[in-house]
ROTOR-306110 format. One line per field, with one value per atom (N, C-alpha, C, O): residue in one letter; atom name; x negated, y, z; residue number from 1. Coordinates in steps of 0.05 Angstrom, whole numbers, m for minus. Layout:
<atoms>
r A, ...
a CA, ...
xx X, ...
yy Y, ...
zz Z, ...
k NUM, ...
</atoms>
This chain:
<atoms>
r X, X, X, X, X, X, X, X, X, X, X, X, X, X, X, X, X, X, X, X, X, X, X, X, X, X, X, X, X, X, X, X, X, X, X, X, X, X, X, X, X, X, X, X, X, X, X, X, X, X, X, X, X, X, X, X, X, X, X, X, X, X, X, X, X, X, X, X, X, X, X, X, X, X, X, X, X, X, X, X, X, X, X, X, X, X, X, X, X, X, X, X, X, X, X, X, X, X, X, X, X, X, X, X, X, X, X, X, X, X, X, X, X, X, X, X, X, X, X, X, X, X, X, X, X, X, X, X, X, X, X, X, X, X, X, X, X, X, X, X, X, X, X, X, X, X, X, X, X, X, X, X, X, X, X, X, X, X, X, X, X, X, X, X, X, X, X, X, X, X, X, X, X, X, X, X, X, X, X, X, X, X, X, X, X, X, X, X, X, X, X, X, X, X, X, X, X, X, X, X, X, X, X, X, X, X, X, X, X, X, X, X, X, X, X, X, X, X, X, X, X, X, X, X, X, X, X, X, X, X, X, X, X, X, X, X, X, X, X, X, X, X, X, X, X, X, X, X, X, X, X, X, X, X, X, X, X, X, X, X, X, X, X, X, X, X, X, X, X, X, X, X, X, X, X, X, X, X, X, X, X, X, X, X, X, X, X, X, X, X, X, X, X, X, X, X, X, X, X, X, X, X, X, X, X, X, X, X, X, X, X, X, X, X, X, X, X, X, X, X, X, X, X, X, X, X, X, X, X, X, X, X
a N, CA, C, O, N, CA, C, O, N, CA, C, O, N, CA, C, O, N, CA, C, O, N, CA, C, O, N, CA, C, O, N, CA, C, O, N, CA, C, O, N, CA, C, O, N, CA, C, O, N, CA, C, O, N, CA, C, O, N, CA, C, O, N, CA, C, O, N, CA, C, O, N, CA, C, O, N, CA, C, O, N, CA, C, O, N, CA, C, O, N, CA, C, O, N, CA, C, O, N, CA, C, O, N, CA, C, O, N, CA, C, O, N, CA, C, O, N, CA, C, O, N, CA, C, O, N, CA, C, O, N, CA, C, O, N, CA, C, O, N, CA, C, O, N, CA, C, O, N, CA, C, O, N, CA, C, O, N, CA, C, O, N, CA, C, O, N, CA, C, O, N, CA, C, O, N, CA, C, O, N, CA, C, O, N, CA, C, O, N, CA, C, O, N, CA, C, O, N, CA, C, O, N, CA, C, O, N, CA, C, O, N, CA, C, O, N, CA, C, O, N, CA, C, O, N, CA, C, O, N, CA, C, O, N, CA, C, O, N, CA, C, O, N, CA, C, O, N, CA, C, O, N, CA, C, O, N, CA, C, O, N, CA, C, O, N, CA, C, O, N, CA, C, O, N, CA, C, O, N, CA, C, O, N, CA, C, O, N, CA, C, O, N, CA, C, O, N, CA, C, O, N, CA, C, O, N, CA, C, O, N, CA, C, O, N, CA, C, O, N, CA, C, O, N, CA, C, O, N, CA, C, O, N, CA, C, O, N, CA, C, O, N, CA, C, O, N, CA, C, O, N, CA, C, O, N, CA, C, O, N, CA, C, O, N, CA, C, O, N, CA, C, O
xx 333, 319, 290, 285, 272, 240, 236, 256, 215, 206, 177, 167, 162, 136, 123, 136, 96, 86, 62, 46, 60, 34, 10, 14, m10, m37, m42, m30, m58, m71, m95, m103, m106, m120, m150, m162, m163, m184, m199, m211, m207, m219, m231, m253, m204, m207, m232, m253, m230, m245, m280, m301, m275, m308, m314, m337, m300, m307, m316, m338, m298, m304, m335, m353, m337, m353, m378, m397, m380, m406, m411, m423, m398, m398, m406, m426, m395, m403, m436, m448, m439, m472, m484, m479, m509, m533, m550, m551, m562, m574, m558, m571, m536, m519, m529, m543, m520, m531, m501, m493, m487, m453, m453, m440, m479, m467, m470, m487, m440, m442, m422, m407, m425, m414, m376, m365, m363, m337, m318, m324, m296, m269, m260, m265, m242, m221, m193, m185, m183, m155, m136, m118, m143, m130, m149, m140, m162, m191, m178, m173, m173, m172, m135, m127, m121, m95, m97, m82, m114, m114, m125, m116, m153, m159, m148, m145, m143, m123, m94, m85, m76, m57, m37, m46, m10, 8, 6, 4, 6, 4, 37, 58, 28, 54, 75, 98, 64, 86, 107, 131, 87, 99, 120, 144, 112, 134, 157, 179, 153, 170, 192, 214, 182, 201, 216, 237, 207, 225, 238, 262, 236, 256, 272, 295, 269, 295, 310, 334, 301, 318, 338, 361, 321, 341, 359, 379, 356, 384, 395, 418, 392, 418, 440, 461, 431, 445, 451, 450, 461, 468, 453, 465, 418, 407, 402, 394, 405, 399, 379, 375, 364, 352, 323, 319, 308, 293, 267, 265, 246, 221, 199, 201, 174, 152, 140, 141, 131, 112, 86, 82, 68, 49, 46, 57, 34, 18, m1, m22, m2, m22, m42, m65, m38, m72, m80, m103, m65, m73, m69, m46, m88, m82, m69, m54, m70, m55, m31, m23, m24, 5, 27, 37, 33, 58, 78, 76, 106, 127, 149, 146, 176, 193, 219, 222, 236, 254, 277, 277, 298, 322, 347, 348, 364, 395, 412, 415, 421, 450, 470, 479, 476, 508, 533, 541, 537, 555, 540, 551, 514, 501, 491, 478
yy m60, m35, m38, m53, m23, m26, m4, 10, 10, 35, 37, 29, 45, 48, 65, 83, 62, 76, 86, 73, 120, 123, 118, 115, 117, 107, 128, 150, 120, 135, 152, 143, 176, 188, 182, 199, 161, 144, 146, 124, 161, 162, 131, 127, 111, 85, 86, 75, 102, 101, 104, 94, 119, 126, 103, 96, 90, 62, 45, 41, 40, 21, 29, 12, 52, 59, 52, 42, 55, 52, 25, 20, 3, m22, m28, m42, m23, m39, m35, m50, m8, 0, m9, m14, m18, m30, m4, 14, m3, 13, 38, 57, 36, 43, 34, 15, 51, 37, 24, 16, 22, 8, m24, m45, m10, m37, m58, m61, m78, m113, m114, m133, m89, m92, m91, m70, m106, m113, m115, m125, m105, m108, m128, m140, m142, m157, m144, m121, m162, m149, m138, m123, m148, m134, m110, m87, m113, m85, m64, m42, m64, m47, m43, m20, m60, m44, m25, m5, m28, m12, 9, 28, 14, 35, 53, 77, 42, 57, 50, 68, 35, 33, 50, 57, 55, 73, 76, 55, 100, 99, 84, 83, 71, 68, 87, 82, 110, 138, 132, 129, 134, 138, 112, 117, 88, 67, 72, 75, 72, 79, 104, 104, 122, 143, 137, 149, 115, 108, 86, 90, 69, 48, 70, 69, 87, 104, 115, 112, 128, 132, 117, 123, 90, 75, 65, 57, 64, 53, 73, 69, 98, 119, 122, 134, 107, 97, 74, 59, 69, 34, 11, m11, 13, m3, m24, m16, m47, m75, m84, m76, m107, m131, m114, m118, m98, m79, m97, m114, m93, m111, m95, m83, m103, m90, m109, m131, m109, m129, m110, m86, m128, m123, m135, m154, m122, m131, m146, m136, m181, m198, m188, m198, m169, m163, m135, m130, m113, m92, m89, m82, m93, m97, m71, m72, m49, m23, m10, 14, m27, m18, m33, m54, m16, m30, m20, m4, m38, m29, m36, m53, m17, m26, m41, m29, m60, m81, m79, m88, m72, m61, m69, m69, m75, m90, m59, m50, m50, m37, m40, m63, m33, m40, m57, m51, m79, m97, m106, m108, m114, m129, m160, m178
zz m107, m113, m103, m84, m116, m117, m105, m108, m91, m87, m85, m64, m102, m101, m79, m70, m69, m37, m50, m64, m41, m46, m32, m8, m38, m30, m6, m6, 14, 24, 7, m14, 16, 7, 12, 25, 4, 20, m4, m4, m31, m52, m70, m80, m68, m75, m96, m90, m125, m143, m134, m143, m118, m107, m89, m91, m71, m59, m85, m94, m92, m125, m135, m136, m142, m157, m140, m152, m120, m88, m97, m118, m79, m80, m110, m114, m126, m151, m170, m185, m160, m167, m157, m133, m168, m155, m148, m164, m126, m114, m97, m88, m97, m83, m55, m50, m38, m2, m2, 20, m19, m8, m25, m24, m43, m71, m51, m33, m61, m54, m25, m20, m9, 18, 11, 19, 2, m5, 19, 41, 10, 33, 31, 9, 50, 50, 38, 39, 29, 21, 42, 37, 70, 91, 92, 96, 90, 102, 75, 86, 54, 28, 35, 34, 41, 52, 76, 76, 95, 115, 112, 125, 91, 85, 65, 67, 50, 22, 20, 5, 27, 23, 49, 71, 38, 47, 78, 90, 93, 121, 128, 115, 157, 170, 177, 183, 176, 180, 160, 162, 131, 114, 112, 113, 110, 116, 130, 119, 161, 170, 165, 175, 151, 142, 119, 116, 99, 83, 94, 88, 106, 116, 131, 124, 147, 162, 142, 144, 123, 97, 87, 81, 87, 68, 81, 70, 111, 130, 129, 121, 133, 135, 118, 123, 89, 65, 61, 41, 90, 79, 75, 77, 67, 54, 73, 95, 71, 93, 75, 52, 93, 80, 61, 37, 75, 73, 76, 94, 57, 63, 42, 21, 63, 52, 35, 46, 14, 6, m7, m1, m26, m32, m67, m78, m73, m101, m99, m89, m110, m91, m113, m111, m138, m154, m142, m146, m126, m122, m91, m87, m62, m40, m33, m13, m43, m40, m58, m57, m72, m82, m72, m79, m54, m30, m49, m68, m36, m51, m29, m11, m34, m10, m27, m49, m25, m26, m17, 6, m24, m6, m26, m50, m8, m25, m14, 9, m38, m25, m11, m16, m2, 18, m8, m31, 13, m15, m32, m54, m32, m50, m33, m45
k 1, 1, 1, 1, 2, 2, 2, 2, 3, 3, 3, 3, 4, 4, 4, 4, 5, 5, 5, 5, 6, 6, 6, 6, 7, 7, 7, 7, 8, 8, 8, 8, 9, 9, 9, 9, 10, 10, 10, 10, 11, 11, 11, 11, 12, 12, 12, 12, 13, 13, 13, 13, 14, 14, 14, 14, 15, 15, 15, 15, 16, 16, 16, 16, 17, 17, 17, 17, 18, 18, 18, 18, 19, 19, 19, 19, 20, 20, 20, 20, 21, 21, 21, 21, 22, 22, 22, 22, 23, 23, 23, 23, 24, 24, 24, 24, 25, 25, 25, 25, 26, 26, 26, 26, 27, 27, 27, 27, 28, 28, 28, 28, 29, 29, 29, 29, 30, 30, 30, 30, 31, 31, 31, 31, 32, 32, 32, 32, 33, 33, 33, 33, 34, 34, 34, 34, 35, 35, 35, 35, 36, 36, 36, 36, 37, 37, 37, 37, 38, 38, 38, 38, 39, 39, 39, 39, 40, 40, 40, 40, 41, 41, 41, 41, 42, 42, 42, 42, 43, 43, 43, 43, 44, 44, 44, 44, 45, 45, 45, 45, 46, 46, 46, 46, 47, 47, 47, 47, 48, 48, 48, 48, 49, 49, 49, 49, 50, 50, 50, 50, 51, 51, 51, 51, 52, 52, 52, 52, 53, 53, 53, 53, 54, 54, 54, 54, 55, 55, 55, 55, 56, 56, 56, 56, 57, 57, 57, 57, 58, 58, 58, 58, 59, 59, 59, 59, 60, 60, 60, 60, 61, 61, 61, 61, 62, 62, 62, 62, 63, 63, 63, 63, 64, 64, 64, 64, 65, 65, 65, 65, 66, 66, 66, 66, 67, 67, 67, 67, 68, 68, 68, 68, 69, 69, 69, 69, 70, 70, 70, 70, 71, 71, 71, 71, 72, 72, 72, 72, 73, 73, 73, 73, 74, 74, 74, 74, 75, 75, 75, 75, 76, 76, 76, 76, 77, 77, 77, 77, 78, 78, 78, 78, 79, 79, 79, 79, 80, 80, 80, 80, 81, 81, 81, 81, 82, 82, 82, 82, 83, 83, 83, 83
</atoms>
């Protein structure tokens, strides 16, 4: 099973839009793909509230990964009980 994570509320499109204009005071100054998960991608609250979910249902073998083209579309990984 897949579970998609929402973004933090960090107005990704308006970062984009800064950095990529020239004459922007942001244009050029680029994130790391850790730096763009930490600012926009899913808080740890929110992680941890779905991994406690999914164990109360059985779910083992639970893992976070990432989208290696989108540093902020986390997703959670989970085997059902008996799988």
């Amino acid at each position: 099973m897949f579970l998609g994570l929402d973004r933090k509320d960090g107005d990704l499109a308006n970062f984009v839009e800064q950095v990529s204009t020239p004459g922007s005071p942001s244009y050029g100054q680029y994130l790391s793909m850790e730096e763009i998960a930490e600012r926009f991608g899913a808080s740890t609250e929110a992680v941890q509230a779905v991994f406690g979910y999914l164990e109360t249902w059985g779910m083992n073998e639970i893992e976070l990964g990432s989208l290696k083209v989108d540093a902020v579309s986390e997703y959670l990984k989970a085997h059902p009980p008996g799988s």
